[in-house]
C-alpha positions in Angstrom: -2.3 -16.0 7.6 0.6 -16.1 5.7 3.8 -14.0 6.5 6.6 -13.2 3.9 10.0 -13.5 5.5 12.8 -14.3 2.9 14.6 -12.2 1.3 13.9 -14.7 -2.1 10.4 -14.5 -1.5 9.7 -10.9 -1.6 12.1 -9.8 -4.4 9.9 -12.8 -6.1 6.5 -10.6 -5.4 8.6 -7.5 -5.7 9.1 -8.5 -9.6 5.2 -9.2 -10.1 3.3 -7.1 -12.5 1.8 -4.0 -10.8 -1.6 -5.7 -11.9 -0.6 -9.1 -9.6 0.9 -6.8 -7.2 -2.2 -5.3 -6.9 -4.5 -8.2 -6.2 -2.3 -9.6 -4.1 -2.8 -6.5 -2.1 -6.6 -6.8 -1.9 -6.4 -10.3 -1.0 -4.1 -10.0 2.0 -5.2 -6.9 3.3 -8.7 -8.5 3.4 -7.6 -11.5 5.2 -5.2 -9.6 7.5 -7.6 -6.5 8.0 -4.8 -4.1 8.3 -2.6 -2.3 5.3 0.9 -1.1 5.8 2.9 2.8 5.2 5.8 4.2 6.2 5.9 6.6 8.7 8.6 9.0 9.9 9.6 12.1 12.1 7.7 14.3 9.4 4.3 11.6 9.6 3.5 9.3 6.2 5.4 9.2 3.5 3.9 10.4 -0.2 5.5 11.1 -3.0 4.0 12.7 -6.7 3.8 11.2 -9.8 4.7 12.4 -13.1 1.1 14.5 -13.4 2.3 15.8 -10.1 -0.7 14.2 -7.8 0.0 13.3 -4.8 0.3 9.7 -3.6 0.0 7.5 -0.3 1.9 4.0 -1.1 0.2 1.0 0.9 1.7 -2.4 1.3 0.0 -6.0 2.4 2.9 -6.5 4.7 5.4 -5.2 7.0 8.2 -6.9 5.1 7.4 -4.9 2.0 6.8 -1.7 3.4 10.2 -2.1 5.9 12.1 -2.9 2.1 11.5 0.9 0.5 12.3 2.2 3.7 15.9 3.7 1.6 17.0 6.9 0.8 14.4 9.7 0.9 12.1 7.2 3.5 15.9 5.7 5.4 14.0 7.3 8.5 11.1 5.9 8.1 9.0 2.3 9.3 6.2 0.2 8.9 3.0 1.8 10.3 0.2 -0.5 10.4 -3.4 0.7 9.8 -6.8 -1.5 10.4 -8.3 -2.3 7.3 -11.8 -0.5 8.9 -9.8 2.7 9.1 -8.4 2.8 6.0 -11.2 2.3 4.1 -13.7 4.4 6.0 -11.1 7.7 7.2 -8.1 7.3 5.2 -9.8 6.6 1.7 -12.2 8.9 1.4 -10.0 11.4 2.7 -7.9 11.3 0.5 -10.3 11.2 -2.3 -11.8 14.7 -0.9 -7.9 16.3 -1.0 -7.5 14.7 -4.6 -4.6 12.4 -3.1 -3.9 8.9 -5.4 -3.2 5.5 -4.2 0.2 3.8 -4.7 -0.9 0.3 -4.2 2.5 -2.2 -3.2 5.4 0.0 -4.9 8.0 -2.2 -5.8 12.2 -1.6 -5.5 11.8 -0.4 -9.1 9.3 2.2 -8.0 6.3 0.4 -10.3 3.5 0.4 -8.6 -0.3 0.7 -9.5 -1.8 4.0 -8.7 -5.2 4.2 -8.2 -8.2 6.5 -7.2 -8.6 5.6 -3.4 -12.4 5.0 -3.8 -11.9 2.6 -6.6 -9.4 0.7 -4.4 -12.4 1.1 -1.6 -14.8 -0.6 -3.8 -12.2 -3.4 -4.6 -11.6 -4.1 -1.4 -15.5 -3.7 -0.1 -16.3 -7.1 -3.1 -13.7 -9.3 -1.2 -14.5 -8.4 2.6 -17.9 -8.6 1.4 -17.2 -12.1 0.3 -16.0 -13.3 3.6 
């Protein structure tokens, strides 16, 4: 499984489209079986867009998560979850309390924000592959 360590290499992924950034997501979350947050004293972080729905940001990797951990999230770390979880709790929970997905926010704050159930289905195709 493939680990991203330098500094180079993630403000390389960091400056992907949201669209790349996005199935790079799918693919390593389904090969690592886990997704990363940030948690802090308070629990997860979210954060609301411009419609002012409330999001969950997700990360492939410790390294990316551990990289917005700044300002408002400066107490906050990477908080693995197992892949099963997320998409059998976490998902459709947050679909039934009309949360969004933040899918691999970037140092920029661009991100893809998605309904969690159409991430579920996304990710269901590639485990399904496997």
């Amino acid at each position: 499984m493939k680990t991203f360590r330098s500094t180079d290499e993630i403000t390389a992924i960091f400056e992907l489209s949201t669209t790349q950034r996005y199935e790079l997501f799918i693919t390593e979350v389904a090969k690592k079986t886990q997704v990363w947050t940030l948690k802090g004293e308070d629990g997860f972080v979210s954060f609301c867009d411009d419609e002012g729905h409330s999001c969950f940001p997700f990360w492939p990797a410790p390294e990316f998560a551990k990289a917005l951990a700044n300002e408002d999230w400066a107490d906050c770390q990477p908080e693995p979850l197992p892949l099963a979880v997320f998409m059998e709790r976490w998902l459709p929970g947050m679909a039934n309390d009309d949360r969004l997905v933040a899918v691999f926010p970037a140092l920029d704050g661009s991100c893809m924000v998605t309904d969690p159930l159409s991430l579920r289905d996304d990710l269901m195709a590639i485990v399904q592959k496997k």
